[in-house]
C-alpha positions in Angstrom: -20.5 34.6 -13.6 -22.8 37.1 -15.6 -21.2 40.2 -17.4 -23.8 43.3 -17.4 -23.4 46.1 -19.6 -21.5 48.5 -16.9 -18.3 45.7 -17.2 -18.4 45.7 -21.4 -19.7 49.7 -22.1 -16.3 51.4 -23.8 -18.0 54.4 -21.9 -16.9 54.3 -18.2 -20.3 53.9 -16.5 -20.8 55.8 -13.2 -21.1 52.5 -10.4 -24.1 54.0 -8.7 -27.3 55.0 -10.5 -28.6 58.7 -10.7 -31.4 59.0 -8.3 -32.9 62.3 -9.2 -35.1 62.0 -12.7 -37.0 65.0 -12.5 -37.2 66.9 -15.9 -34.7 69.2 -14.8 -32.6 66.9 -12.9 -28.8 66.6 -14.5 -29.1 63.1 -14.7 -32.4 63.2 -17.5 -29.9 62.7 -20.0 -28.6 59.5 -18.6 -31.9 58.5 -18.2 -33.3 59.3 -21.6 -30.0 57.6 -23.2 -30.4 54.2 -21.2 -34.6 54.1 -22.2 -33.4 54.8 -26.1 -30.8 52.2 -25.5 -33.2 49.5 -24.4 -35.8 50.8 -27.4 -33.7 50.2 -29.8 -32.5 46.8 -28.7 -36.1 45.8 -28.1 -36.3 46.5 -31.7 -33.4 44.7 -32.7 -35.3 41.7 -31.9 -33.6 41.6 -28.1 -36.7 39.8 -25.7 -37.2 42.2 -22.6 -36.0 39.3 -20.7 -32.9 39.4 -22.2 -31.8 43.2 -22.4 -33.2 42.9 -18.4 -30.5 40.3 -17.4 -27.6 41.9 -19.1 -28.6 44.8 -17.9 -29.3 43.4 -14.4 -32.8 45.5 -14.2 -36.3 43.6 -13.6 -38.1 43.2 -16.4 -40.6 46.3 -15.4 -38.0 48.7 -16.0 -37.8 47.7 -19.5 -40.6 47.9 -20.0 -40.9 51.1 -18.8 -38.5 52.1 -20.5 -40.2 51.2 -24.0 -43.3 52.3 -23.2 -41.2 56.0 -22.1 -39.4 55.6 -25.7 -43.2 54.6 -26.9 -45.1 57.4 -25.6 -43.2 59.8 -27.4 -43.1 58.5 -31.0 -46.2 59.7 -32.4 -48.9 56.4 -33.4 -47.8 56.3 -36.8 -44.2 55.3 -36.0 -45.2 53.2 -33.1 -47.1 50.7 -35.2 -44.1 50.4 -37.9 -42.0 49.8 -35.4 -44.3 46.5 -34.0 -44.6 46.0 -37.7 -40.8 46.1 -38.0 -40.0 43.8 -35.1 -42.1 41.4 -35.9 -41.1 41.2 -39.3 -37.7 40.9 -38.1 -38.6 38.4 -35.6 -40.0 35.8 -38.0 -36.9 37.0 -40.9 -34.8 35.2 -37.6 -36.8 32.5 -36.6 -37.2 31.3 -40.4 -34.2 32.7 -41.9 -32.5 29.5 -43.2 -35.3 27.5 -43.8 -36.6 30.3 -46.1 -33.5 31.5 -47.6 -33.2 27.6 -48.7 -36.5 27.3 -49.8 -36.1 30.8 -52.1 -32.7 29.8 -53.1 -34.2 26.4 -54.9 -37.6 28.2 -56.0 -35.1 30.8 -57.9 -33.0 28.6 -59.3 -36.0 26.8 -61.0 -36.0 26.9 -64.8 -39.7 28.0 -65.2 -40.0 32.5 -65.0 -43.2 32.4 -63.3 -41.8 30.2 -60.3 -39.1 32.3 -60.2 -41.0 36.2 -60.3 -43.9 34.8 -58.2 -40.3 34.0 -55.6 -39.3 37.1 -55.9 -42.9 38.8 -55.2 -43.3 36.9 -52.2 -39.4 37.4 -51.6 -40.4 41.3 -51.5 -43.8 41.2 -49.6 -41.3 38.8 -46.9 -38.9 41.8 -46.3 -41.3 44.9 -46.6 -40.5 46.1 -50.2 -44.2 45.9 -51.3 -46.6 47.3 -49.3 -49.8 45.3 -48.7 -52.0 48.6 -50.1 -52.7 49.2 -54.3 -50.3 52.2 -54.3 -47.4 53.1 -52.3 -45.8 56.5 -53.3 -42.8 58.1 -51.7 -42.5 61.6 -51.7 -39.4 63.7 -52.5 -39.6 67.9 -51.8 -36.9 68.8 -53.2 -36.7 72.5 -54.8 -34.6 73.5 -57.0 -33.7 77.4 -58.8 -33.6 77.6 -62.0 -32.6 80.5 -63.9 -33.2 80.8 -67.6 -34.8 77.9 -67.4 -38.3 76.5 -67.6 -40.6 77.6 -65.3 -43.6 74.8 -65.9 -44.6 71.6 -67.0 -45.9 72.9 -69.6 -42.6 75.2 -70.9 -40.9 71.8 -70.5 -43.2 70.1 -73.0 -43.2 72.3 -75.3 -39.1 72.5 -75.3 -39.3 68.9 -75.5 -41.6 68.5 -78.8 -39.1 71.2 -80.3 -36.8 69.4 -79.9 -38.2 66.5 -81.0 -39.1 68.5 -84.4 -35.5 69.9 -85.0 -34.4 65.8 -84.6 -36.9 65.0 -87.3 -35.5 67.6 -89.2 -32.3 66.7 -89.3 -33.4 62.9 -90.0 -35.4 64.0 -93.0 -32.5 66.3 -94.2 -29.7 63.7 -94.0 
């Protein structure tokens, strides 16, 4: 006997399924919820196939249902995602050979076994990208009153204080 998700949700399901989707139906919620849902078990490395039979749907309204999540992620996010499951995918299918294999390359006594392990350990889980430069952006803004107002006020509090520190060396 197979359990579907209606029997195991902790939120009581309603038995029959909403029949009006129209963008201003009442039911677009539930219908937007269930395709997320499915989206994000896709991406947790669940096989349509899978999420279809605990779900008890075909396997075309999964799909549907990631191609409706899909179509609304703009291109950019789309493609890290595939990037992501497959990553993830191969992390699962290899996990214990590789974690063995790392484990016995990092225990080895020579450093350049052991850094080239960990460069291939980072490329493996996505912590390097595969371009010259990655750089991650952080706008954050701050007010500062009384404070410096450029790079170049900064510097210039820096060498004197850099000057007074000599200073006091040479006076000591």
């Amino acid at each position: 006997m197979s359990t579907n998700l209606w029997d195991l949700s902790p939120i009581p399901l309603p038995d029959d399924k909403p029949s009006n989707r129209g963008r201003f139906s009442d039911d677009r919620q539930y219908w937007e919820d269930v395709h997320k849902r499915r989206y994000l078990q896709w991406q947790g490395v669940d096989s349509i196939e899978e999420i279809a039979a605990v779900e008890g749907v075909t396997y075309n309204a999964v799909k549907h249902s990631l191609m409706w999540c899909e179509a609304r992620l703009p291109r950019t996010e789309v493609v890290a995602a595939h990037q992501t499951r497959l990553r993830l995918q191969a992390f699962a299918r290899l996990s214990t050979r590789y974690l063995d294999e790392l484990e016995s390359l990092m225990s080895d006594p020579n450093p350049v076994i052991r850094s080239r392990a960990l460069e291939h350990f980072r490329k493996t889980v996505g912590l390097e990208g595969s371009g010259g430069v990655q750089v991650n952006v952080n706008q954050q803004t701050a007010l500062i009153r009384n404070g410096p107002h450029s790079f170049e006020e900064v510097m210039d509090k820096v060498r004197a204080k850099l000057l007074e520190e000599r200073r006091n060396r040479i006076s000591e």
